[in-house]
N, C-alpha and C positions, 0 to 999 in steps of 0.2 A: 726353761720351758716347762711350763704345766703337762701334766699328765695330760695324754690325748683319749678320747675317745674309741678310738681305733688304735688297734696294737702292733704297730708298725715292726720294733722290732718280732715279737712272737712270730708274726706274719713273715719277716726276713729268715727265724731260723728254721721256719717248721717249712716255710716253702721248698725247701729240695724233699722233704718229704712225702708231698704232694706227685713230686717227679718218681719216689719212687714208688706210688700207688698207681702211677700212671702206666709204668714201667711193668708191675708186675699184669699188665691184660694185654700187652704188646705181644705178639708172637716171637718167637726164640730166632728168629731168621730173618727177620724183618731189622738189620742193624740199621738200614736209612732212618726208621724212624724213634728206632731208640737211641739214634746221637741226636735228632734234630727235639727230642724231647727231653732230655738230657739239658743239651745246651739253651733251649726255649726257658727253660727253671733256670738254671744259672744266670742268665743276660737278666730274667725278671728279678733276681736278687739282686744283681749291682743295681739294676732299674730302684730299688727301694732304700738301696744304701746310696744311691743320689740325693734321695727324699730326706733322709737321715742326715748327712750328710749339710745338707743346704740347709734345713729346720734349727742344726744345731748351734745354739746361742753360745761362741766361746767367751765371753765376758761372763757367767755364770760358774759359779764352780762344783753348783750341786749336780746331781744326776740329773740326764735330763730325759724324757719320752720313759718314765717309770711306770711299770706296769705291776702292783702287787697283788695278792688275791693267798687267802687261804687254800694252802695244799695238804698237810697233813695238821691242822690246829693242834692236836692234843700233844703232840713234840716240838711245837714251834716251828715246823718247816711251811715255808710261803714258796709260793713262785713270785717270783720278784726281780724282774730285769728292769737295768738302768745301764746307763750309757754316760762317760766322760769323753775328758779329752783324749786321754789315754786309749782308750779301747775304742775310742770314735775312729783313730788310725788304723787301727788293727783291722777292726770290722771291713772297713774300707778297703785294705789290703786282699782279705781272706774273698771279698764276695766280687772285687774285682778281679783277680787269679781265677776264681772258679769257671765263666766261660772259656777264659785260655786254657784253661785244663782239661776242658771238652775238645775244645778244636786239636789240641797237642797230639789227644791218643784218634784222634779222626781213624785214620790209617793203620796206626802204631798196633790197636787190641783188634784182634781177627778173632779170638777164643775166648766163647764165654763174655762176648761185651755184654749182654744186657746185666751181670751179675757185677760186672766188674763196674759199670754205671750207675748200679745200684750203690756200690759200697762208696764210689767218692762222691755220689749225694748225700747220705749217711753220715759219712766226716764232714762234708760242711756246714750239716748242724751242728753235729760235735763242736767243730771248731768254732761257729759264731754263740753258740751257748755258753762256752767256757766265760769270754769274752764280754758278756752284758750280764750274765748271770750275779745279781747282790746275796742272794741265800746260801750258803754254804754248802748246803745238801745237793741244792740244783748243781753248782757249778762242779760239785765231784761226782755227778752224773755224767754229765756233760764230756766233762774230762774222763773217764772209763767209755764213754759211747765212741769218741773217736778212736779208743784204742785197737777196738777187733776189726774194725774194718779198714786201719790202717796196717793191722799185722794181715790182711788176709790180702792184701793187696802185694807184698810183697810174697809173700807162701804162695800165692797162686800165678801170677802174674810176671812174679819176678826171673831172675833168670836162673836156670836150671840147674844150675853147678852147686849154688849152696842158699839159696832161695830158703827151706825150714831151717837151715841153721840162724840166720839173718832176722827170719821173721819168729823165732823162737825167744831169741837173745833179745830180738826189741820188744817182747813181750814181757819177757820177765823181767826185766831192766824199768820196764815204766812201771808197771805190776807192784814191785816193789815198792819204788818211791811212794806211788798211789796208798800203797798200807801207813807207809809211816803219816802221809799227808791224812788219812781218814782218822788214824790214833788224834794228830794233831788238834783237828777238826772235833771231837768226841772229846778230849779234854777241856778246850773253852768252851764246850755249851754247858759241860756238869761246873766247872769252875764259875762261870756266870750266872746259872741255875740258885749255886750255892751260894753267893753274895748278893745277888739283888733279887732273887726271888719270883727272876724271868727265865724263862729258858725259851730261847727261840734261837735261832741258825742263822739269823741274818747277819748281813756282813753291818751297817751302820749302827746294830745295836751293840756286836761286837768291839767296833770301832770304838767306842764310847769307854770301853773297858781301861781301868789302871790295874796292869797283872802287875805279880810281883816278880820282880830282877828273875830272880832264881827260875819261877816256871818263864817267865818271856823266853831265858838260854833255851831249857829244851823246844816250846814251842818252834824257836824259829830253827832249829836244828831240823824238827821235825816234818815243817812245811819245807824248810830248804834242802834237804835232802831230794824231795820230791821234784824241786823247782829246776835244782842243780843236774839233775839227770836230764830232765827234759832239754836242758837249754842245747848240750848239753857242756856243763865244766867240765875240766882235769879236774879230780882224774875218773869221772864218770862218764868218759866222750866211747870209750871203749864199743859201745853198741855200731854206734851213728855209722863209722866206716861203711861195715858191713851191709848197714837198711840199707843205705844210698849205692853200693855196690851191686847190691842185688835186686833194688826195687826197680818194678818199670819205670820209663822215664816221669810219668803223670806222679807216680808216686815219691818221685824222689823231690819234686817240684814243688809238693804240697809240702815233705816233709821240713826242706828246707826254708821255704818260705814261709810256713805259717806252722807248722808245730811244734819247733824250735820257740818259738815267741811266746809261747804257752810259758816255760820255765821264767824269761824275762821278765815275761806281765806277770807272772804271780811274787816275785819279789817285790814289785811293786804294787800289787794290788794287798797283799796280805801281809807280807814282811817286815816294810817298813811301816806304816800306818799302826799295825797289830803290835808290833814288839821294836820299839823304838829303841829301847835301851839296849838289848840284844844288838838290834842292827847296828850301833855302835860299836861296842862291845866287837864284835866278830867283823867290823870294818876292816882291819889290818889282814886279819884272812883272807877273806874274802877277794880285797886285792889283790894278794900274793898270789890266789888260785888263779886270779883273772890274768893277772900279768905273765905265767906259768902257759895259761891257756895259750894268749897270743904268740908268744914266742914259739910252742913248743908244736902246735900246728902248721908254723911258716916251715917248721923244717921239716917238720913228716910231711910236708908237701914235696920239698924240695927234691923226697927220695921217689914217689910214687912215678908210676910209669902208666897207671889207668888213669882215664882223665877222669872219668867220675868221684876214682879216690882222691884222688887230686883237690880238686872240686869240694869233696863231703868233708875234708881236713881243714881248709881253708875258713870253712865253716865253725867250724874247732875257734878258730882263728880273731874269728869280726865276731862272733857271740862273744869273745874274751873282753873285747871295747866297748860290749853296751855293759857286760858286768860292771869294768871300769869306771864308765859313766853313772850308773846305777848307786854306787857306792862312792862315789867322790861326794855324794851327800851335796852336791853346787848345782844350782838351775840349771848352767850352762850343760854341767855334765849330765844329768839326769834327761835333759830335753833332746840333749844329742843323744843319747842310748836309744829312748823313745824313735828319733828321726832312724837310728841307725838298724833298730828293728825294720823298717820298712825298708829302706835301702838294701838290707840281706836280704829280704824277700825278692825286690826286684831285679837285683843284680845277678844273685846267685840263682834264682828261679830260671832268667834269661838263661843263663853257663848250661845248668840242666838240662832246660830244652832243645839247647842247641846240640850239646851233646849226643841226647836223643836223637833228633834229627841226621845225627851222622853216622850213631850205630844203626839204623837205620837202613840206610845207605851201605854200609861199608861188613856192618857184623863185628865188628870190634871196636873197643874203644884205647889199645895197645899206644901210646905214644910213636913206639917205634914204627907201628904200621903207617904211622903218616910224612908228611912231610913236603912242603909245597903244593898246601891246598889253595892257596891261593889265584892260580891260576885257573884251575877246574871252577871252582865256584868263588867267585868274587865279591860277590852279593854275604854270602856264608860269611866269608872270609871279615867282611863291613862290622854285619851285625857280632857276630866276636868277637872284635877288635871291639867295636863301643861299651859289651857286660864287661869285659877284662878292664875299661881304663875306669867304666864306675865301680868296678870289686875293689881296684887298690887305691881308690881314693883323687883322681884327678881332677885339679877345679874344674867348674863348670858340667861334671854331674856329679849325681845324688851321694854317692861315698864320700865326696872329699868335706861336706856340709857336717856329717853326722861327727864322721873322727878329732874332725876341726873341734866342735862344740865341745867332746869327749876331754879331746886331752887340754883343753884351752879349762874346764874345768878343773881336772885330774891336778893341772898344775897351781891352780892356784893352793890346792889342798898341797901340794907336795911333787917340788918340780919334778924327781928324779923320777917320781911315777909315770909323769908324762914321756919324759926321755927312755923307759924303758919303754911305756905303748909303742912309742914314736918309732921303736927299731920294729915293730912287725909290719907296720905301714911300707918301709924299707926292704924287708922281707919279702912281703907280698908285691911287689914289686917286680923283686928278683923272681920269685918263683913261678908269676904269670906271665910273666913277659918272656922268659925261656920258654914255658910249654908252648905258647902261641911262636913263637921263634921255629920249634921242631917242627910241631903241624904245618903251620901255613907258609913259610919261608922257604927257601932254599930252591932247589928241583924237587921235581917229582921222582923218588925212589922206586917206587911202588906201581907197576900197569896199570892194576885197579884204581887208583885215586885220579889218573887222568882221565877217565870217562866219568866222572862224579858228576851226576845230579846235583844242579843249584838252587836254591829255594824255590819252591812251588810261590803261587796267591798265599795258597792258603797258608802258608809257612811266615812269610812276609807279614800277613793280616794279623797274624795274634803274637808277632815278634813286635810291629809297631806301635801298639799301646802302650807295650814297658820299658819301649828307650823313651818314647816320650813322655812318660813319667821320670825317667831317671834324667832327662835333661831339665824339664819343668822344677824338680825338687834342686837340681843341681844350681842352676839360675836364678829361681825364685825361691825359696824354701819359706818363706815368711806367712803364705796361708798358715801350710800344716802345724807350724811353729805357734802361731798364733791357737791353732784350736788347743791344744794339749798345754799350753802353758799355764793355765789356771790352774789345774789338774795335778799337773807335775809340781807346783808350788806348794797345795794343798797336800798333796802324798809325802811332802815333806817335812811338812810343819813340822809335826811330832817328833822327828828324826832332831832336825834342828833345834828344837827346843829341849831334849834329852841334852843336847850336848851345850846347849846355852846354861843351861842348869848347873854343871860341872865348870865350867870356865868365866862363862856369863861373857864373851864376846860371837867377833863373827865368827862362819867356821871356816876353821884353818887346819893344817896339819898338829900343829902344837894344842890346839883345843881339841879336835881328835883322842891325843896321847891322853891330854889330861882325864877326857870324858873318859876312854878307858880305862884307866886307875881309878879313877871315883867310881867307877862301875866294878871293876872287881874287887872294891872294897865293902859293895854293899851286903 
């Protein structure tokens, strides 16, 4: 699609910013109208990523709805957003999550809503910025804008017991990365300054670049450290427990389902395209950590006794399988990692909420405190029972589509890698199906959990848009499939053709190896 007239996405990310200039002439007391103005911004953002959405041409491989314009000329920074297939999901995830995330805390933030409305409109700029952003400069804007007001969500909102410790750790944890990723960023604009005699920050001019072997290693060390925290890998998961232990439930929702995706999509938007040979090169790692991840989440699941940790591990866990996917370097897998980013937003965003919804209720979220919830709330009991069987992958919804494509790739590259994924599927399995076993089964132990409140409307209304997303992707999966396959082919080219270069066949596990030795012999 030709550049439009009208700046559709601009208009998409800057519009919760609008809510928060709305937001700040609202009176401090007046919460009716600072959720119905809130959530009014959010519903007009999916409203626009409809638009988006439908407009977009998947037969095209280029960017499409580009919006460029001089921002700082004399250094080469543009604003410059474009949209693939790739982040065409993402977008679509993030802006359709955003009015549930309004309706989620309806009830849940009594102190301090309008501040706290303020900061998750704030992040979902952040987060649709990161995501269309082509300039370099923008997008690590972008990616720091969502930071503080995702650490301040948790520091303020979170729960009282160790809320700064949590919201400290997940600051400098991203903080960090973010320096390595900005060094990364400041070394190809002087490195391309110095060889062709442009200096600009954009990602396609970028693109265009043949680095040498030698800087590609740090480069992609450099963004990957960054990418690796966020997702987040073993052994950089260390933070995550904690945010999602301590943040409100809105926060833990967001984190899991769209901030997390942040690390994913930048392997793929920068990693492999940018440093081809690298991403070969650091293939076998990369697996290893991935494979490391899956497993080694199923069991620090197996031990927890809060559901939320439970929950925030498992996490650990399905980001391990898009890595997988990500780096089996095969369509199959790379498209399923892609699907499987959405799939963790909505499965585990559901877990979250519902979660929420029961501390709520109850004041704890202790395993041991429950136990035949099923009778009190049965409704509850439903919608649980359906995130639980798409988190571990059941046909017929959205998890079993994404792992399917994962390992069906993974293995063509190198079965035993599939067979190792294949044991956290097995895993998770075991480890959801027991917690939901303790909770909902049995008698009721506990006086208090036999007077439990069963979902409200309003509970029910913003729970049934993401089962029937995860039934719709589960059954049909072939739209979303179709937009990002162009995308995910083209993000791979260069990968693949690094390693056709060294073997000069298709890729396989044995051309892999070879690519690796011709690569650290250069």
């Amino acid at each position: 699609m030709e550049s439009l007239s009208f700046p559709l996405l601009s208009t998409l990310v800057f519009l919760p910013l609008v809510g928060v200039l709305v937001l700040l002439f609202v009176d401090r007391e007046n919460h009716a109208v600072q959720r119905w103005t809130a959530l009014t911004v959010m519903s007009g953002g999916f409203v626009l990523a409809l638009f988006v959405y439908a407009g977009f041409d998947p037969g095209n491989v280029a960017f499409q709805f580009e919006e460029k314009h001089a921002w700082i000329p004399g250094l080469g920074i543009s604003y410059h957003l474009g949209i693939d297939g790739i982040s065409l999901l993402l977008v679509m995830l993030t802006a359709f999550l955003g009015p549930i995330c309004v309706l989620a805390c309806w009830t849940d933030i009594r102190v301090r809503l309008k501040e706290f409305l303020v900061c998750l409109l704030l992040l979902q700029t952040g987060m649709l910025g990161v995501f269309v952003s082509l300039d370099l400069v923008l997008f690590y804007v972008f990616w720091e804008v969502m930071l503080i007001p995702m650490a301040l969500l948790i520091l303020v909102w979170g729960h009282p017991a160790r809320r700064i410790y949590a919201a400290v750790k997940f600051f400098l944890y991203t903080m960090a990365g973010s320096v390595f990723m900005l060094v990364g960023i400041l070394v190809l604009y002087f490195y391309q300054a110095r060889t062709t005699g442009t200096a600009s920050f954009d990602w396609t001019t970028m693109a265009g670049l043949n680095l040498p072997f030698s800087l590609q290693l740090w480069l992609f060390l450099a963004f990957g450290v960054a990418f690796a925290i966020k997702v987040p890998m073993f052994p950089f998961h260390t933070w995550l427990p904690d945010a999602h232990t301590e943040a409100p439930t809105v926060g833990s929702v967001v984190l899991a389902a769209v901030l997390l995706k942040m690390g994913t999509y930048g392997f793929l938007r920068f990693n492999l395209p940018l440093f081809p040979d690298a991403s070969v090169f650091f293939m076998p790692f990369m697996i290893a950590l991935a494979l490391v991840g899956i497993i080694y989440g199923a069991f620090m699941c197996l031990v927890q006794k809060d559901l939320k940790r439970l929950i925030a591990f498992s996490s650990v866990s399905h980001l391990g399988f898009v890595i997988l996917g990500i780096f089996s370097f095969t369509l199959q897998g790379v498209q399923g990692g892609v699907l499987q980013m959405i799939n963790h937003g909505l499965s585990t965003g559901a877990l979250f909420l519902l979660v929420g919804m029961l501390y709520e209720r109850r004041h704890t979220r202790l395993i041991a405190d429950f136990g035949g919830l099923s009778t009190p709330v049965p409704a509850f009991t439903t919608f649980f029972m359906i995130a639980t069987l798409a988190s571990i992958g059941l046909p017929g919804l959205n998890g079993f589509v994404g792992e399917f494509l994962i390992l069906l790739g993974t293995f063509h590259v190198k079965p035993v890698w599939a067979v190792l994924g294949a044991t956290g599927v097995i895993l998770a399995a075991w480890y959801m199906l027991w917690m939901v076993q303790r909770v909902f089964y049995g008698t009721v132990t506990h006086a208090e959990n036999a007077t439990l409140r069963d979902l409200v409307p309003r509970e029910i209304g913003l729970l049934v848009p993401v089962v029937a997303m995860m039934v719709w992707i589960g059954v049909a999966p072939t739209p979303f499939l179709q937009k990002s396959e162009p995308a995910v082919a083209h993000a791979l080219r260069k990968v693949q053709e690094s390693v056709r270069t060294a073997q000069g066949e298709s890729t396989s596990w044995m051309m892999a190896c070879a690519a690796w030795e011709h690569l650290k012999g250069k």
